[in-house]
TORDRENVEX-842524 format. One line per field, with one value per residue (C-alpha): residue number from 1; x, y, z. Coordinates in nm, 3 decimals. Layout:
// TORDRENVEX-842524
pos <- (NUM;...);
x <- (X;...);
y <- (Y;...);
z <- (Z;...);
***
This chain:
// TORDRENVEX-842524
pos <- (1;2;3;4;5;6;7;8;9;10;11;12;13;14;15;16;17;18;19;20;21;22;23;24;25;26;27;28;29;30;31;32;33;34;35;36;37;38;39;40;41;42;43;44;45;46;47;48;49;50;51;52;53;54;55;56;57;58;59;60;61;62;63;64;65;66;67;68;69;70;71;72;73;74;75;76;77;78;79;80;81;82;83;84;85;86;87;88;89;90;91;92;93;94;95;96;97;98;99;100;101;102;103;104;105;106;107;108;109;110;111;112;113;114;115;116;117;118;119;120;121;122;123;124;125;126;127;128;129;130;131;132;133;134;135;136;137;138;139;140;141;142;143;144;145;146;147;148;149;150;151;152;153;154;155;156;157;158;159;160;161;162;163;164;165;166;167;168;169;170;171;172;173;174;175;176;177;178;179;180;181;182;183;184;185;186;187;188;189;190;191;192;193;194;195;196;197;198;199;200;201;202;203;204;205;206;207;208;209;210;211;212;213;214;215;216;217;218;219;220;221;222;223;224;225;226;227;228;229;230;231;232;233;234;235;236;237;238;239;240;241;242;243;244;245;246;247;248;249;250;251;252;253;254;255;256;257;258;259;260;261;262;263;264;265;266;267;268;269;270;271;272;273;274;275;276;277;278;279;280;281;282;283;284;285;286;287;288;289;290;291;292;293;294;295;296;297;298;299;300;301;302;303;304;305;306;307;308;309;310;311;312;313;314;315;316;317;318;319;320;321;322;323;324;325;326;327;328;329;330;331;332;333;334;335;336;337;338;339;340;341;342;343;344;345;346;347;348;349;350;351;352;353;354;355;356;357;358;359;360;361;362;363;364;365;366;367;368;369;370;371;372;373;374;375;376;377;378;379;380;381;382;383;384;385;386;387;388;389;390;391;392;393;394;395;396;397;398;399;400;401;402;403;404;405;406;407;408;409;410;411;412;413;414;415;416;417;418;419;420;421;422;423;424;425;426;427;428;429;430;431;432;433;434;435;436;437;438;439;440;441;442;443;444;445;446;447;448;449;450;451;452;453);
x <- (0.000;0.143;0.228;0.223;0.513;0.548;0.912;1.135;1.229;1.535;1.714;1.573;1.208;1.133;0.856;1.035;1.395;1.510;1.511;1.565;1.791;1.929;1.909;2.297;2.285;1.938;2.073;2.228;1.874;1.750;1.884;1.617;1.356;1.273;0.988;1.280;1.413;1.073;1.015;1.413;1.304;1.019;1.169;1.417;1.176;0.996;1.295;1.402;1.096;1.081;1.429;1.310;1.015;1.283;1.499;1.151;1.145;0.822;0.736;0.725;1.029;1.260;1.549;1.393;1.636;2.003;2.270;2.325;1.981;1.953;2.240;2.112;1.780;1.983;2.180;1.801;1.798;2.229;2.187;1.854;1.873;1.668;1.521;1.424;1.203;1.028;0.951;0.761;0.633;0.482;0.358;0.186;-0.039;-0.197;-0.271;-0.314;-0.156;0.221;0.300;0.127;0.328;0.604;0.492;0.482;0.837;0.973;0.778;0.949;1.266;1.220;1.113;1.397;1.604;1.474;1.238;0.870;0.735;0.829;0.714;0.402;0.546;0.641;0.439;0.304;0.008;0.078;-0.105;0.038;0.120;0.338;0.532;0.504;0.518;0.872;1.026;0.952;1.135;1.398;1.425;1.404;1.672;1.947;1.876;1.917;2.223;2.409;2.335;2.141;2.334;2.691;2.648;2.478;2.786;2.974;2.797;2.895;3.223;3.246;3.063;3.326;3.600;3.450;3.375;3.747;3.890;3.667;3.640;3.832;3.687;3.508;3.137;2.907;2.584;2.233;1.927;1.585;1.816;2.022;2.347;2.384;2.656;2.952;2.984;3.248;3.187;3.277;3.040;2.763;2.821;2.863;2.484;2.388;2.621;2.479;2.153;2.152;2.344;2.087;1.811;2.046;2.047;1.688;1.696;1.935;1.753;1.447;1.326;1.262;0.962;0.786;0.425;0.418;0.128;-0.111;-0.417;-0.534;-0.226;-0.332;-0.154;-0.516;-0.418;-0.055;-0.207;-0.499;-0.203;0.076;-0.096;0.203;0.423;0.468;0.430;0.490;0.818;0.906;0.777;0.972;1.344;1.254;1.200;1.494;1.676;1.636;1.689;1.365;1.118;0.799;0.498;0.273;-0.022;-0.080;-0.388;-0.355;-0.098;0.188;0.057;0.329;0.416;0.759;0.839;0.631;0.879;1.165;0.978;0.959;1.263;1.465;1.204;1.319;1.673;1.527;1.428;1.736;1.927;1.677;1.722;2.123;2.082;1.900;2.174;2.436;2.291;2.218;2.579;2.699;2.465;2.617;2.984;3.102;3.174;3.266;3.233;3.511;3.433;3.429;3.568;3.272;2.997;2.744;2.613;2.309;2.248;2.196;2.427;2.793;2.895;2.715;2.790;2.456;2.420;2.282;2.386;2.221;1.910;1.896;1.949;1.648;1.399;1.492;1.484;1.149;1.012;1.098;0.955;0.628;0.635;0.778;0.503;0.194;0.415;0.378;0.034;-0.114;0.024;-0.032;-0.401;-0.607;-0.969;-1.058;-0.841;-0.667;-0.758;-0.536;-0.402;-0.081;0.014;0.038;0.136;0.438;0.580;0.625;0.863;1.184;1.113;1.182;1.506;1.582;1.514;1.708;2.031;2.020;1.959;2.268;2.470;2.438;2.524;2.828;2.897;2.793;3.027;3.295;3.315;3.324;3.585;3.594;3.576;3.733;3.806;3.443;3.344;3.624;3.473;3.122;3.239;3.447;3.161;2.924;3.133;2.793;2.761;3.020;2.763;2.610;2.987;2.993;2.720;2.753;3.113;2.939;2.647;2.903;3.101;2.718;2.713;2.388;2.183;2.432;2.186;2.049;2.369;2.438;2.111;2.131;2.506;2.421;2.058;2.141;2.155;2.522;2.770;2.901;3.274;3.578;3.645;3.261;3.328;3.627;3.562;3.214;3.450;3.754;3.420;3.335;3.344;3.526;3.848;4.135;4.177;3.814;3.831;4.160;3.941;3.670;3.945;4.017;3.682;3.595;3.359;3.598;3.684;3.386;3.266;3.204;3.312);
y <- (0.000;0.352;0.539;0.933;1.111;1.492;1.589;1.896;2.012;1.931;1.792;1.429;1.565;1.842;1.780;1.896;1.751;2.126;2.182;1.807;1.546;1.893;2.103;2.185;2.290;2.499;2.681;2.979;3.026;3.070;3.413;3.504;3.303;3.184;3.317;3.502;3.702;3.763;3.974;4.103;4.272;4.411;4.504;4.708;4.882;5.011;5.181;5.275;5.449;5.635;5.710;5.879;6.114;6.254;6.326;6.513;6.615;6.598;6.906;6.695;6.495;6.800;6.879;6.586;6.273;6.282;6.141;5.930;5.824;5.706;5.500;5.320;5.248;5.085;4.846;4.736;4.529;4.515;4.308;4.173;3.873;3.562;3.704;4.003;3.792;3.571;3.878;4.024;3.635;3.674;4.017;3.862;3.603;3.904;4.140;3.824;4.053;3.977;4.364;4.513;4.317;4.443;4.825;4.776;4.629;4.924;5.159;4.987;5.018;5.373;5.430;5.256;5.509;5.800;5.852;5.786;6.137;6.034;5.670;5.748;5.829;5.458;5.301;5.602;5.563;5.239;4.947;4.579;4.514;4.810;4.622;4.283;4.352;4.583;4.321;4.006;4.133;4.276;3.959;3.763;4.039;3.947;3.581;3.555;3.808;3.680;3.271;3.147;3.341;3.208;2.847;2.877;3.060;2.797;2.579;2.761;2.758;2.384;2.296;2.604;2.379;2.071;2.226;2.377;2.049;1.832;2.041;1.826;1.500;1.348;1.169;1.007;1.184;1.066;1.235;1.044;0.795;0.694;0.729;1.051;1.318;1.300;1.607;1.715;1.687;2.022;2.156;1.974;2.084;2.458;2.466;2.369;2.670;2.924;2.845;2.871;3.206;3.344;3.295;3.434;3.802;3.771;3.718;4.009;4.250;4.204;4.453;4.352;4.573;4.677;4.841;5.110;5.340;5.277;5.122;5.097;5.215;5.602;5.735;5.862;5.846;6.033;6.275;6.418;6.425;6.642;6.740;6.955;6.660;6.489;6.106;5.922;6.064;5.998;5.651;5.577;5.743;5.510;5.181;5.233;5.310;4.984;4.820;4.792;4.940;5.053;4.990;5.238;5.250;4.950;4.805;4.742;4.503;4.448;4.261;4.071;4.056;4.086;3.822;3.572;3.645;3.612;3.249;3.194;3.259;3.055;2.809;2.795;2.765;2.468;2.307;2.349;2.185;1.893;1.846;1.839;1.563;1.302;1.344;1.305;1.020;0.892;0.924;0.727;0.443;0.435;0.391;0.757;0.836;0.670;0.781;0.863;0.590;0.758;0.514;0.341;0.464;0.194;0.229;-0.049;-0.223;-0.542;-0.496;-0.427;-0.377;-0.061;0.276;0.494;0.876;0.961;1.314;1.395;1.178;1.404;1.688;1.634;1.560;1.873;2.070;1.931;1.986;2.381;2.427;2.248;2.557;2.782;2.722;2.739;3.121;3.244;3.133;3.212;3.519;3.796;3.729;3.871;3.966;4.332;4.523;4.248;3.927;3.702;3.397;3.563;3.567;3.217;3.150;3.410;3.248;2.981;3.123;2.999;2.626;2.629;2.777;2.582;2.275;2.488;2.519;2.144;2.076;2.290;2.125;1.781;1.880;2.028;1.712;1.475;1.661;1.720;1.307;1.252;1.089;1.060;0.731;0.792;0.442;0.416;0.659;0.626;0.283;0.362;0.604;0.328;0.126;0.354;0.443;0.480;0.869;0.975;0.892;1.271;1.387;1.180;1.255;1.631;1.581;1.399;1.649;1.939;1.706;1.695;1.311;1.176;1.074;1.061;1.059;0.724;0.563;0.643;0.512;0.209;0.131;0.227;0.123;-0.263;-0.510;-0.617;-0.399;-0.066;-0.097;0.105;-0.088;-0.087;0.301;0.240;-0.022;0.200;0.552;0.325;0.182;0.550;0.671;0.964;1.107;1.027;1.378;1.327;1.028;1.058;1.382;1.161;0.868;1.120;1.132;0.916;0.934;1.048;1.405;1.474;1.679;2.014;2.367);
z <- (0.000;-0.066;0.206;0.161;0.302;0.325;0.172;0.176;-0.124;-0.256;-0.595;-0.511;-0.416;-0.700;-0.925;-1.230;-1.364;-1.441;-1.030;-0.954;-1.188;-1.363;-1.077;-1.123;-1.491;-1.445;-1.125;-1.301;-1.454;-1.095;-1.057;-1.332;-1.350;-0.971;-0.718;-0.589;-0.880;-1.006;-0.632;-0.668;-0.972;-0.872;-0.620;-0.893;-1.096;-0.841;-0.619;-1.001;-1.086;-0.751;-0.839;-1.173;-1.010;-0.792;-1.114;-1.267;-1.026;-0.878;-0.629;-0.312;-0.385;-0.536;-0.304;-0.043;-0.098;-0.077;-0.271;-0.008;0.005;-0.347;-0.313;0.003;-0.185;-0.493;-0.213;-0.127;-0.465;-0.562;-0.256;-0.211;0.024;0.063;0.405;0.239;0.009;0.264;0.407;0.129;0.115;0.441;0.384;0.102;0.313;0.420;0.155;-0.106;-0.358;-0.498;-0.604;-0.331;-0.053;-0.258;-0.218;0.185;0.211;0.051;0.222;0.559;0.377;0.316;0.703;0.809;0.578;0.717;0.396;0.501;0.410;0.034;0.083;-0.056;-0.427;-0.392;-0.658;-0.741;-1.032;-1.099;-1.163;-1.121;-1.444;-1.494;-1.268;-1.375;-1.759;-1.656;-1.436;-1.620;-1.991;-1.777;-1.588;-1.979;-2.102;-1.860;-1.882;-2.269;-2.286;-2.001;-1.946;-2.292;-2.510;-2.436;-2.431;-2.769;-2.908;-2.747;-2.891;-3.210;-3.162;-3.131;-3.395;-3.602;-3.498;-3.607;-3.954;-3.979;-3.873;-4.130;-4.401;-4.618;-4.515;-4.838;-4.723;-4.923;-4.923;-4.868;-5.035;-4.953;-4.801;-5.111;-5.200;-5.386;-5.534;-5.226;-5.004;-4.714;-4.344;-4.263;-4.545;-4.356;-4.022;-4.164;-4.302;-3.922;-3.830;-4.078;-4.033;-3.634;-3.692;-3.951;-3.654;-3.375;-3.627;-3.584;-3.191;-3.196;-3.355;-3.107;-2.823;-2.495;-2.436;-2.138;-2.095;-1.888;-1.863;-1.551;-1.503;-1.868;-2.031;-2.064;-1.718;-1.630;-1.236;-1.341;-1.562;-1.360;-1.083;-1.245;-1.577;-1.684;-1.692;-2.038;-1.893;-2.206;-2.286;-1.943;-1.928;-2.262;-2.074;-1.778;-1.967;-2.191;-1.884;-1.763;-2.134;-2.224;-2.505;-2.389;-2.588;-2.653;-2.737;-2.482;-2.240;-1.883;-2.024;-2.277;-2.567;-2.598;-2.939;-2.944;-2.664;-2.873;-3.188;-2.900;-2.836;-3.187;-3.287;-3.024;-3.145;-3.483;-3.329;-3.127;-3.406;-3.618;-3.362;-3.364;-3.721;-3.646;-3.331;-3.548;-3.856;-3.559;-3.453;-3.770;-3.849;-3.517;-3.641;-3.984;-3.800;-3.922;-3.566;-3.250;-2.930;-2.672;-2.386;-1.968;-1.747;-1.566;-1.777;-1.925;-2.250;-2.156;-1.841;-2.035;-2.326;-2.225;-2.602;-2.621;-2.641;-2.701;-2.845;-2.530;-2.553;-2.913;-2.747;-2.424;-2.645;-2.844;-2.616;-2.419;-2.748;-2.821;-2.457;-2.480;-2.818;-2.687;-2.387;-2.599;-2.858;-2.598;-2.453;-2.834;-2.912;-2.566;-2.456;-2.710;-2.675;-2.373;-2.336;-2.401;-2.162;-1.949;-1.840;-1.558;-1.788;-1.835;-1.497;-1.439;-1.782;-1.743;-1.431;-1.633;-1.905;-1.743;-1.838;-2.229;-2.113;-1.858;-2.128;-2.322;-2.115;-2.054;-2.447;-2.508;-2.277;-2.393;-2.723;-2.646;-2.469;-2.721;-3.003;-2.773;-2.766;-3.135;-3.318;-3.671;-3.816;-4.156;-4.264;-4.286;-4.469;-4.714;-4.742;-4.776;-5.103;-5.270;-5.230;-5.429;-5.747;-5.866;-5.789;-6.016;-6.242;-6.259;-6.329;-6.632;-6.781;-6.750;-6.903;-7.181;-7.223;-7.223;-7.531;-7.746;-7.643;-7.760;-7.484;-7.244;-6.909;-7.108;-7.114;-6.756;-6.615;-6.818;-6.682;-6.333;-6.259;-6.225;-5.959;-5.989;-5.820;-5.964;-5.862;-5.982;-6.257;-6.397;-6.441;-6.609;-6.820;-6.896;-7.011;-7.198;-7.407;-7.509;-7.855;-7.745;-7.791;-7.535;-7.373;-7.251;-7.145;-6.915;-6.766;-6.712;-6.540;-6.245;-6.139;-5.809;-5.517;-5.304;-5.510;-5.661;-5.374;-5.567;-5.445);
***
């Protein structure tokens, strides 16, 4: 009979593998993407923004806060501590509102710091969101520029090195599965390059925006407050102070647009690197690469022989898991009901998983290619075993020389179930009614140069 037992968290416990079995390739993510970072930057916008109405400045705050002062308030989230969060947690359990318990920690703060007759500009005119829909991208921005980022160009760079160091390796390429015209390794793993690189220019060029206008996006409470004061412009300055592009014209909240083409673009990067874990592990299968063996890892518990891909398998399951999140983020998110409704809150909380899947994706695959080692007896083997594909070269020599029919002659000589060996080519151009020159040109042609530019 089961027996239910109440458990700590921990590694072993978590629900999820990104805070249990990965738990120690995930944790850098936890400085953005936790319950905790999401309240340390709140926690940052809003001592920024206060910060900003005293640069305005606004009446009440002009010539109110020191130097000093400011400083001290930007040490409250430069060095925002776990206590400091469980107490906003348990000032939560009372006011049953996240941003609000957020607003009366500060204003303590700024009583402790001798600033209470200006803690009521804390939060001034905002709404939730302006909060939320600031902190979140911000939170997104630092994540993608400081931990996704890196790994991928890591990533990158291994897969450079690869190409460099293979780019004269002849292979024996495979269109619908067949045997077709040769190619070169490192030509192969540079299309995987160029086409991950072609999607990072579009993650590049992307905004991280940020709505930022009050309760329904017009700064109604700010407006009938200081109507002298030209909000929007000011709203914009703030944002962008903070790295962020506010939307405007917005509702109560961002719309979400651009971080669904941010979703959609690291899915298409996903994706790509899907596409290059099965031809990996495709390759492995067809002997083209062994694997560097760790002493006292098992391949299979029942099969000692074995060494698996595990790396490009773990990769693309991961891969596959973030798109699936990442998928539901861009479909789900840009659409709310008239001004605002709540499912984007809970879906936003979630928006560290397809990275976390991510991280773990990218790590494998660094792992996996990092332990390849070329097996070039075999595919020098599997080209002298299909002379066959020289069989386009010829018949382009011969259509270039007026040769009647010469795409005939080919698929007549080559479509046959005996072998096409070296000497079934040769015997096949010496048999030519054409002059010598063009048939010594034709001689040098074999599978294993005939792998174009």
């Amino acid at each position: 009979m089961f027996k239910q037992v109440i458990m700590q968290l921990q590694s072993l416990t978590a629900i999820s593998p990104v805070d249990g079995r990965y738990r120690k390739q995930t944790e850098p993510l936890a400085a953005y993407f936790s319950e905790y970072a999401l309240i340390k930057f709140r926690v940052w916008v809003e001592i920024e923004y206060f910060i900003s109405l005293t640069q305005i400045p606004l009446p009440q705050l002009k010539d109110k806060i020191s130097t000093t002062q400011l400083n001290e308030l930007r040490e409250i989230y430069l060095n925002f501590s776990l206590d400091q969060a469980n107490r906003i947690k348990a000032i939560e359990r009372t006011t049953n509102h996240d941003v609000k318990a957020v607003e009366y920690f500060l204003k303590e703060e700024f009583e402790t710091l001798g600033l209470k007759e200006a803690s009521e500009f804390v939060h001034f005119g905002l709404t939730s969101q302006d909060i939320n829909n600031t902190a979140i991208p911000m939170s997104l921005k630092h994540a993608v520029e400081i931990e996704i980022l890196p790994i991928l160009n890591e990533l990158i760079n291994v897969l450079s090195k690869q190409a460099n160091d293979w780019e004269g390796i002849s292979m024996l390429a495979r269109t619908h599965g067949q045997p077709a015209s040769p190619t070169r390794l490192g030509k192969e793993w540079q299309v995987f390059i160029t086409r991950i690189q072609v999607q990072l220019m579009h993650v590049n060029q992307l905004t991280y925006p940020a709505k930022f206008g009050g309760a329904t996006g017009n700064f109604n409470a700010h407006q009938v407050a200081y109507p002298s004061i030209d909000w929007v412009n000011f709203s914009k300055k703030f944002c962008a102070s903070l790295g962020l592009n506010r939307s405007h014209p917005t509702t109560q909240i961002e719309h979400y647009d651009n971080l669904a083409a941010l979703f959609d673009a690291f899915k298409r990067i996903n994706t790509i690197l899907i596409d290059l874990c099965r031809d990996i592990w495709q390759y492995v299968a067809m002997d083209y690469f062994k694997q560097q063996l760790k002493e006292g890892e098992i391949g299979s518990s029942a099969m000692p022989h074995k060494v698996n891909p595990i790396d490009f398998e773990n990769a693309e399951g991961n891969l596959g898991y973030a798109n699936a999140i990442f998928e539901h983020l861009s479909a789900k998110l840009p659409i709310s009901r008239l001004q605002r409704d709540l499912t984007d809150s809970t879906v936003l909380r979630n928006i560290g998983m397809p990275f976390a899947h991510q991280l773990i994706a990218f790590n494998s695959l660094i792992k996996g290619l990092n332990k390849l080692m070329l097996n070039q007896a075999k595919l020098e083997a599997d080209l002298e075993a299909n002379w066959a594909v020289v069989a386009e070269a010829i018949q382009t020599i011969l259509r270039r020389e007026g040769f009647e029919k010469p795409y005939e002659a080919l698929k007549s000589l080559t479509r046959t179930n005996e072998p096409i060996t070296r000497d079934t080519i040769k015997n096949f151009i010496n048999d030519l009614p054409v002059n010598e020159k063009i048939k010594q040109e034709l001689l040098k042609i074999t599978p294993h140069n005939y792998t174009g530019v």
